[in-house]
N, C-alpha and C positions, 0 to 999 in steps of 0.2 A: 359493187358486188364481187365479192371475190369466188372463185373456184373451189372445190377441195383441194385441189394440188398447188394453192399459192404458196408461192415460194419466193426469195429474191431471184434477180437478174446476176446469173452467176459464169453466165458458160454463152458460149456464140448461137446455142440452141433456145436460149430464153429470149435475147436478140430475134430471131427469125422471127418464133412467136409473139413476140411484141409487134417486129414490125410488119408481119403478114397480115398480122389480125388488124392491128392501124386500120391498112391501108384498105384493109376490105370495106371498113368502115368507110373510109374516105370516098372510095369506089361510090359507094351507094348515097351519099352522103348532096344535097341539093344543092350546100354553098359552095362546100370545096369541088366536087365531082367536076363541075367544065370546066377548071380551070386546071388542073390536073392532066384532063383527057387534052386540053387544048394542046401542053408543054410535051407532055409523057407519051400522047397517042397512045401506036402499039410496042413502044420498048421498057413495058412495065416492069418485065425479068431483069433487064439492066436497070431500071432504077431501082429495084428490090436487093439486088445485089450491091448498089451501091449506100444505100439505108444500111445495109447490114453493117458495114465496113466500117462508116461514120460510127453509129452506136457504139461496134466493139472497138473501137478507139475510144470514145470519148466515154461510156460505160466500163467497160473492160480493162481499158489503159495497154491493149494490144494494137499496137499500130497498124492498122490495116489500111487505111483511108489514108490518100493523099489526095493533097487539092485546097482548094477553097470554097467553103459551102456557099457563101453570099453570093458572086456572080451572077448563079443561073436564077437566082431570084430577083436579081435588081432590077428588073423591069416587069416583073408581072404585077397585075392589074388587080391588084391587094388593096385589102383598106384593115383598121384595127378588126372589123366583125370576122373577115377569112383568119384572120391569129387569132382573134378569141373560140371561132366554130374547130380551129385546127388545137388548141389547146385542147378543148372540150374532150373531145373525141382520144385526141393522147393518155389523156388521165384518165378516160374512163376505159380505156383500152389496158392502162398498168393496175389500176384498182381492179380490173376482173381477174388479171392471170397472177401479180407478183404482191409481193409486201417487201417491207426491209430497206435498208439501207442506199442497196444499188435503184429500186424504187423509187425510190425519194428522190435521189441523185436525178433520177432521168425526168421528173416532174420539174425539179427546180434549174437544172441545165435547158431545160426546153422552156420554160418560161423565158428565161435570162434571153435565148436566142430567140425568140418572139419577138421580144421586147428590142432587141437591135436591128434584127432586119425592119422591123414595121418602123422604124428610125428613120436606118438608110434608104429604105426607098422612099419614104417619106420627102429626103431629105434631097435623094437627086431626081424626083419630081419636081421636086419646087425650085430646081438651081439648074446652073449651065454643068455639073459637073458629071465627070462620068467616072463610075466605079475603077478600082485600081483591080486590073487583072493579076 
């Protein structure tokens, strides 16, 4: 369901509102929510700030973000249902506010990274190896 003001994801300020509205979802949300509160506790401002950063990098093409997103995921207590409940909520979070090109982008960029973290932890679960920092 889209808004009347849908529009694409054009500016750092369509970013915020993607990822504030996200995460509210996520907040209230039965799968994702402990596992979240577990990592995040109470320094959700800093992770809010650093969603932004990632997005407008990788949406935007504005270098904001340094770092490596994988890391601080390699060992949470995932399986494919937390990607598929954390997809859900993604797309139904860009179908309310956005349409267009930069939209799509951020649906099929999030699949793609779905689809490799739930890999790699997969993958050093099941092995002696440990993530490259």
């Amino acid at each position: 369901m889209q808004t009347e003001t849908s529009k694409d994801i054009i500016s750092i300020i369509e970013v915020q509102l993607l990822v504030n509205s996200f995460y509210e979802k996520v907040k209230q949300d039965p799968v994702l929510a402990p596992i979240f509160y577990a990592v995040i506790q109470d320094r959700w401002p800093h992770h809010l700030e650093k969603m932004y950063r990632f997005w407008q990098t990788v949406l935007l093409e504005e270098q904001t973000y340094f770092g490596a997103p994988f890391p601080p995921h390699a060992n949470l207590p995932v399986t494919k249902d937390h990607f598929d409940r954390w997809l859900s909520l993604w797309y139904e979070t860009i179908d309310q506010y956005f349409t267009g090109a930069k939209a799509d982008e951020a649906k099929w960029r999030s699949s793609r990274m779905a689809e490799v973290f739930l890999a790699k932890i997969e993958y050093y679960r099941n092995n002696a190896a440990k993530p490259l920092i």
